[in-house]
N, C-alpha and C positions, 0 to 999 in steps of 0.2 A: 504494500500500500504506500503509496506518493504523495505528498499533499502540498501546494505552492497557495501561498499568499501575499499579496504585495500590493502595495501602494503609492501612486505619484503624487507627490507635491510640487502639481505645474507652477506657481507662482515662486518657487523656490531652487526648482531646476531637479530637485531628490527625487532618489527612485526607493524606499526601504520593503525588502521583503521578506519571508522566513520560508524556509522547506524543511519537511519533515516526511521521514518517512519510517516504515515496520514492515519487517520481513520474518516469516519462519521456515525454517525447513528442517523435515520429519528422514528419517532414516537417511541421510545424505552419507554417501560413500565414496571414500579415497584410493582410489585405484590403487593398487601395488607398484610398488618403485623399480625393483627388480622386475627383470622379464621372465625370468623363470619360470613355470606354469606352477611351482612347489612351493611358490611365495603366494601367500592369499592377500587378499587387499584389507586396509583395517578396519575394524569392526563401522557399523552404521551409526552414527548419533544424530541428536537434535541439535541444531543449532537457530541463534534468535541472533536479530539485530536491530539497532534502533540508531536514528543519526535524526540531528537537529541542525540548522544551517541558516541563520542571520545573517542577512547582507546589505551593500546600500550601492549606491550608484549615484554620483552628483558631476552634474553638467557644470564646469568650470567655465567653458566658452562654448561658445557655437556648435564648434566642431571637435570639443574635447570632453571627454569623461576621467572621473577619477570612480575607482571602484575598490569595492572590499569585502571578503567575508571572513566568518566562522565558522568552522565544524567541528561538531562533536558528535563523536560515532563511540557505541558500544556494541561488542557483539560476544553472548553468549556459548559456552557450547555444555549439553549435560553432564559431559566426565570432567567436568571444574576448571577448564580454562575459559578464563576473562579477557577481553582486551578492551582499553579504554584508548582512544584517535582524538587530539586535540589537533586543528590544522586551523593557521588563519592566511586569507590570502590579499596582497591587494597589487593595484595595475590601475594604471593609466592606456587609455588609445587615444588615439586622435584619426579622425576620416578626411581623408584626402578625397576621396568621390565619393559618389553614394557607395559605390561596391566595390570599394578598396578601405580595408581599416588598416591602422599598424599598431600595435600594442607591445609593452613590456608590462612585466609584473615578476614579483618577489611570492615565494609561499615558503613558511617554515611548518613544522607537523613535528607532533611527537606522539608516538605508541607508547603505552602501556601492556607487559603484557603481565597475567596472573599464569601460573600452571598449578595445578593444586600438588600440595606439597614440595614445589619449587621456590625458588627466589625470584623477585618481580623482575622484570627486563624493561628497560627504558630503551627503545629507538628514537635517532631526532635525524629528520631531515628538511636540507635546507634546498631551495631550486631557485631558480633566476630562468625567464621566458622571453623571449623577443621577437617578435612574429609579425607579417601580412597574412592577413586574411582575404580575399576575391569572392564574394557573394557571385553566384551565378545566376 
């Protein structure tokens, strides 16, 4: 399940919106790593995940945007691993035609992860984007 909400404040140039979504899934299974036919694949569990996502968008000029979000994602599984996803992102574009954008933007993110009876794991990643986009 998906769900978007957003709002423009034309007198102001803001775009602010939220996404939220829920997903589950029932006996989901991990293929076997080895090719061996003697290797079985791992057992089937349940997994759940839920992500929330605030953002904004504001018209600086004309032909410029500045933009930003958050995310927070968690996803369950039922043999006790947790993962908690903090990511926030922002960018600037600017439009050169109507069908030619260019944008940069910065995203940092960091994982959480639980395993049951393990010690937590912290991942952090950092990206830099720089790009034309061509609407067709």
């Amino acid at each position: 399940m998906l769900s978007t909400l957003g709002y423009r404040f034309s007198d102001l140039g803001l775009l602010v919106s939220l996404d939220s979504g829920y997903a589950k899934t029932k006996n989901h299974m991990k293929p076997a790593v080895t090719a061996p036919a003697a290797a079985a694949a791992k057992p089937a569990y349940d997994e759940k995940r839920y992500f929330v996502s605030p953002g904004f968008q504001y018209e600086l000029m004309e032909d410029t945007n500045v933009y930003g979000n958050f995310k927070y994602e968690r996803t369950s599984v039922n043999q006790g691993k947790k993962t908690h996803e903090q990511a926030v992102l922002f960018g600037v574009d600017h439009k050169l035609h109507k069908q030619v954008l260019t944008y940069i933007e910065g995203a940092y993110a960091r994982t959480r992860t639980n395993d049951k009876g393990e010690t937590e794991k912290t991942g952090k990643e950092k990206s830099v984007g720089v790009g034309l986009r061509v609407y067709f």
